[in-house]
N, CA, C and O of each residue as an XYZ file, in Angstrom:
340
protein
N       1.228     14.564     -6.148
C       1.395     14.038     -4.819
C       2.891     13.948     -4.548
O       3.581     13.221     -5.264
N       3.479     14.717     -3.453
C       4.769     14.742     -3.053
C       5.151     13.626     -2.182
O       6.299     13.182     -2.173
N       4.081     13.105     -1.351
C       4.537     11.959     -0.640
C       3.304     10.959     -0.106
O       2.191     11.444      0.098
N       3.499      9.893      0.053
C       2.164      9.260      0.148
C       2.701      8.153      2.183
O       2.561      6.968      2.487
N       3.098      8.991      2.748
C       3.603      8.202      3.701
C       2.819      8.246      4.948
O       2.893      9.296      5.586
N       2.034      7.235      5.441
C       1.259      7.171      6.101
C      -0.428      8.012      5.833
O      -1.009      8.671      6.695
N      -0.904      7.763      4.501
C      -1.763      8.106      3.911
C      -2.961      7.643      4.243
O      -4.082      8.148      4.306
N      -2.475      6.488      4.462
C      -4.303      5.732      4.833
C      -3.720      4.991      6.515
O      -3.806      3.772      6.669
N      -3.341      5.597      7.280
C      -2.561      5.440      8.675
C      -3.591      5.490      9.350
O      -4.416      6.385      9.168
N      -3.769      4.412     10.386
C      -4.691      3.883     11.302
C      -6.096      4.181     11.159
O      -6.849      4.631     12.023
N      -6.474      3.742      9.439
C      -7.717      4.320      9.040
C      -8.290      2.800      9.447
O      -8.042      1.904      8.640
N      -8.987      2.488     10.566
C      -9.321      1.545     10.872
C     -10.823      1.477     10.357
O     -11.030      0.428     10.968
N     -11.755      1.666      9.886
C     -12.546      1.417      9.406
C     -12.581      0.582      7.653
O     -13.350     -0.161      7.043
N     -11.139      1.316      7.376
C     -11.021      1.033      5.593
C     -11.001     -0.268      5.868
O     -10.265     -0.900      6.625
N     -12.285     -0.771      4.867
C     -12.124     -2.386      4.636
C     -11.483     -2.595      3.104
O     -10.711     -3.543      2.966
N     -11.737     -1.849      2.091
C     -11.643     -2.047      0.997
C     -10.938     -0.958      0.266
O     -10.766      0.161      0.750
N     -10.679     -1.194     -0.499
C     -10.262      0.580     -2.050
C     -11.613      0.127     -3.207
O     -12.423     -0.793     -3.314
N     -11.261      1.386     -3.939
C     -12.509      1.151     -5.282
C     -11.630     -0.036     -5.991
O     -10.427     -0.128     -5.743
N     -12.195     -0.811     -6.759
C     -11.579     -1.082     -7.620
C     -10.734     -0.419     -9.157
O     -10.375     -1.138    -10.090
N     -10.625      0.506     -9.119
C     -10.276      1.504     -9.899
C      -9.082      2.141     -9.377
O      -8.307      2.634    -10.196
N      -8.746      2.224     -7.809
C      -7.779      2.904     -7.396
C      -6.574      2.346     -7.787
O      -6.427      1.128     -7.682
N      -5.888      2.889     -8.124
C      -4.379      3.133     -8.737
C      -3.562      4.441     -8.687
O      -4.009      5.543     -9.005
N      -1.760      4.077     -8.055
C      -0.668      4.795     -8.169
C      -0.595      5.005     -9.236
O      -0.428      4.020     -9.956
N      -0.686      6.459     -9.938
C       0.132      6.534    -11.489
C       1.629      6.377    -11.658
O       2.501      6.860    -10.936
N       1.737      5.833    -12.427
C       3.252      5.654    -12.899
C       4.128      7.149    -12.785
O       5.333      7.330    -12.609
N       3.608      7.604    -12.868
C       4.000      9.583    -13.303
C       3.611     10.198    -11.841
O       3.589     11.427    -11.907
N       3.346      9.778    -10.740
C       3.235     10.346     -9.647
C       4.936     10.704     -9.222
O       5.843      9.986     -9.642
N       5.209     11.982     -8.286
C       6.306     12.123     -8.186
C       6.973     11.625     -6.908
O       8.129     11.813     -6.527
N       5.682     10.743     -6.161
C       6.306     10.613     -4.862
C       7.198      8.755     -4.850
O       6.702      7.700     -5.245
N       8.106      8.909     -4.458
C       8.830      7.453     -4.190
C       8.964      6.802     -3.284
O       9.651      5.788     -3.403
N       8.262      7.182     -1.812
C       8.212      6.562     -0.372
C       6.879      6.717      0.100
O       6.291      7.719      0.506
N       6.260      4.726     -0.117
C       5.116      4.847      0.718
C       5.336      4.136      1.934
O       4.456      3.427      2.423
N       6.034      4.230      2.256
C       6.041      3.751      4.524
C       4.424      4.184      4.779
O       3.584      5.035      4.485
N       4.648      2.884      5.590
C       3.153      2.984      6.229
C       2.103      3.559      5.782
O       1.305      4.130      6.527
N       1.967      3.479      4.471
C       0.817      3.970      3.705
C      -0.414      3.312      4.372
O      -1.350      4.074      4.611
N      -0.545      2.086      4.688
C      -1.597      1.430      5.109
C      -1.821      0.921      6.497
O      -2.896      0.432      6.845
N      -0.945      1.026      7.159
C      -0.153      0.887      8.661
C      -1.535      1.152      9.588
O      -2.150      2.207      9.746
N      -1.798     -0.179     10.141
C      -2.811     -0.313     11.073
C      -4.361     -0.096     10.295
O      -5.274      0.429     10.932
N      -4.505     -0.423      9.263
C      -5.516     -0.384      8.503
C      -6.260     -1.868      9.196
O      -6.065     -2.931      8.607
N      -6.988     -1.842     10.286
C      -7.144     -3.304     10.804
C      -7.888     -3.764     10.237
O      -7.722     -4.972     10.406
N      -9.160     -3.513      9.234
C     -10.255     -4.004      8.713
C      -9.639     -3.995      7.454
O     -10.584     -4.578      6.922
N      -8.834     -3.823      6.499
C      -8.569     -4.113      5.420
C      -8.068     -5.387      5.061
O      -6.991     -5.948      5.264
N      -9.539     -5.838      4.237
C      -9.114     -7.089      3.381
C      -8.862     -7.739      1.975
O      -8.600     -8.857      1.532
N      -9.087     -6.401      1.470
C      -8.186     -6.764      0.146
C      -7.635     -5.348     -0.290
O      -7.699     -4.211      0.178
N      -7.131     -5.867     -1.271
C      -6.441     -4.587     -2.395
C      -6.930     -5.175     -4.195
O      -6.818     -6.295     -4.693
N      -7.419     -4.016     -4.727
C      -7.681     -4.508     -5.946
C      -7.197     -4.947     -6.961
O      -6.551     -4.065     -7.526
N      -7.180     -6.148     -7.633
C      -6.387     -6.375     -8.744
C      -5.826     -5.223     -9.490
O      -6.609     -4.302     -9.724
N      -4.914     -5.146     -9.798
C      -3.799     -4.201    -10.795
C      -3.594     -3.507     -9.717
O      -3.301     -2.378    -10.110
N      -3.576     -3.548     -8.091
C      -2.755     -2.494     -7.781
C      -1.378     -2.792     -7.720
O      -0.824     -3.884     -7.594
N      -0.672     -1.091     -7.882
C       0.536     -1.805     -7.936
C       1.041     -0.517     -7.141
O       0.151      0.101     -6.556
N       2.370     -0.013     -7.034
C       3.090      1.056     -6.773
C       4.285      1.108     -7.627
O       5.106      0.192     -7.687
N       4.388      2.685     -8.572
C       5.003      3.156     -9.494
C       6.931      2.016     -9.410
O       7.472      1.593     -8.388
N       7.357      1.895    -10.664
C       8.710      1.414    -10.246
C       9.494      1.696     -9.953
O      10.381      0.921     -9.597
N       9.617      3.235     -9.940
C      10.501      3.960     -9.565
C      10.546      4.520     -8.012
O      11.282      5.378     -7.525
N       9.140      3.461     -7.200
C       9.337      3.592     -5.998
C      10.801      2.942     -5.066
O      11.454      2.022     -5.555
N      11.153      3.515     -3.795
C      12.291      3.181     -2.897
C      12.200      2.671     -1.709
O      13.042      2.221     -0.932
N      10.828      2.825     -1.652
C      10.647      2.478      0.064
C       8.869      1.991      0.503
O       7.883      2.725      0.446
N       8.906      1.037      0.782
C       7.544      0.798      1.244
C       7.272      0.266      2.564
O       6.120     -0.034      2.877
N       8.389      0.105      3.477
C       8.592     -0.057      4.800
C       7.062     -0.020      5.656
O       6.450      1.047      5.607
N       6.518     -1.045      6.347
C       5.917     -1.441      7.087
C       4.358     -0.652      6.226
O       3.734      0.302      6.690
N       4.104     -1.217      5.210
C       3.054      0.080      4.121
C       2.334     -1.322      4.625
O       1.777     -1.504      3.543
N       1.913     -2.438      5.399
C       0.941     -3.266      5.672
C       0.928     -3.888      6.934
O       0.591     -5.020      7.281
N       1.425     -2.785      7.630
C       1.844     -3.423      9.304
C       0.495     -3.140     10.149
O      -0.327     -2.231     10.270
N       0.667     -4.071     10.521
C      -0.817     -4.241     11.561
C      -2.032     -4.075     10.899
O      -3.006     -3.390     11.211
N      -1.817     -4.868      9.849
C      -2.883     -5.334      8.626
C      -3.575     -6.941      9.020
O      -3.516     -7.818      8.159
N      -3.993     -7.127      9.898
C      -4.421     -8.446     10.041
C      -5.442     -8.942      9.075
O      -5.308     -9.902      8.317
N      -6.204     -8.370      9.166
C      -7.416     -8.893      8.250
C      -6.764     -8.778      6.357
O      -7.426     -9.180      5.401
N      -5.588     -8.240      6.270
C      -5.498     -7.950      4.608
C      -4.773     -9.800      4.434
O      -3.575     -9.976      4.654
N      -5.817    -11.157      3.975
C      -5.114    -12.077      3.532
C      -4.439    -12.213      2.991
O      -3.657    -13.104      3.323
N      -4.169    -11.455      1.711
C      -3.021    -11.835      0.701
C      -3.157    -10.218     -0.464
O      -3.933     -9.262     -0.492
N      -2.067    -10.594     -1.200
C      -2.022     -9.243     -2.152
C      -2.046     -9.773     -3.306
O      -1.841    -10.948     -3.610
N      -2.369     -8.649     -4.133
C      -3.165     -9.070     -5.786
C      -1.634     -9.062     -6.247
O      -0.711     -8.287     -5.997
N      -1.723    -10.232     -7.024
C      -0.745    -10.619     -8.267
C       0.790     -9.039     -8.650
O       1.992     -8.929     -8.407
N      -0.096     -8.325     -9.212
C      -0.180     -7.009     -9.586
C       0.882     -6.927     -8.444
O       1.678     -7.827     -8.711
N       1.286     -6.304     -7.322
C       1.729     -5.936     -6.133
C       3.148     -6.229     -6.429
O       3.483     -6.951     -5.490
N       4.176     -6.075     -7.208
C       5.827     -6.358     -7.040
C       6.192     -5.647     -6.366
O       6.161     -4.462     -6.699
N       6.899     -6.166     -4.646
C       7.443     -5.508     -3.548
C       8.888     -6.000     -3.282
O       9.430     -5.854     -2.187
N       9.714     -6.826     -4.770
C      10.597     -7.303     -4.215
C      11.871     -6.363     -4.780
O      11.889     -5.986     -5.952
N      13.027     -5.996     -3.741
C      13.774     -5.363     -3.551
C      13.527     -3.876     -2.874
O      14.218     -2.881     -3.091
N      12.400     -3.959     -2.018
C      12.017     -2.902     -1.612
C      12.128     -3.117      0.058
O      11.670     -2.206      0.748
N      12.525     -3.903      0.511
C      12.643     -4.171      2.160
C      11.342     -4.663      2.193
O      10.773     -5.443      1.429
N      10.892     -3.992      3.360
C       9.415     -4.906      4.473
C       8.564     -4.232      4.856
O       8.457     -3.378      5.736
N       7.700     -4.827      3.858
C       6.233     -4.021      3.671
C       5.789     -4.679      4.897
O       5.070     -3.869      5.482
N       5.866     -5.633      5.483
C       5.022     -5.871      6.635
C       5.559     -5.843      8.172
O       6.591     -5.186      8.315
N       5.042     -6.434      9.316
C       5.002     -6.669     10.321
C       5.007     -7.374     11.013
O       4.925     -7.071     12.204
């Protein structure tokens, strides 16, 4: 995967992921912007998700996420700017 930017973009139906879904560490892409951007029915994310560390950018990757209450433990977004909205 070369880039994951706006991947799941105004997938308004997604309420959920498998629990199984996971970024590999070894993926080559480093910018998820708006990966999840307007996902309006999404309300969770599964424990252990995370995004690789060698990511740079996750800019608005939960904007216009109303329904997503909170993020799993798992989720370190700090020094990455603003995942939200």
């Amino acid at each position: 995967m070369a880039e994951a930017k706006f991947m799941f973009f105004h997938c308004e139906a997604l309420a959920s992921l498998p629990s199984t879904f996971r970024i590999p560490e070894t993926v080559a892409c480093l910018d998820f912007d708006n990966m999840f951007s307007s996902c309006t029915s999404l309300k969770a994310l599964p424990e252990g998700f995370s995004v690789p560390a060698k990511t740079t950018s996750v800019e608005g990757m939960f904007l216009n996420c109303g329904s997503l209450a909170s993020l799993p433990a798992s989720l370190d977004l700090s020094g990455l700017g603003s995942a939200g909205g």
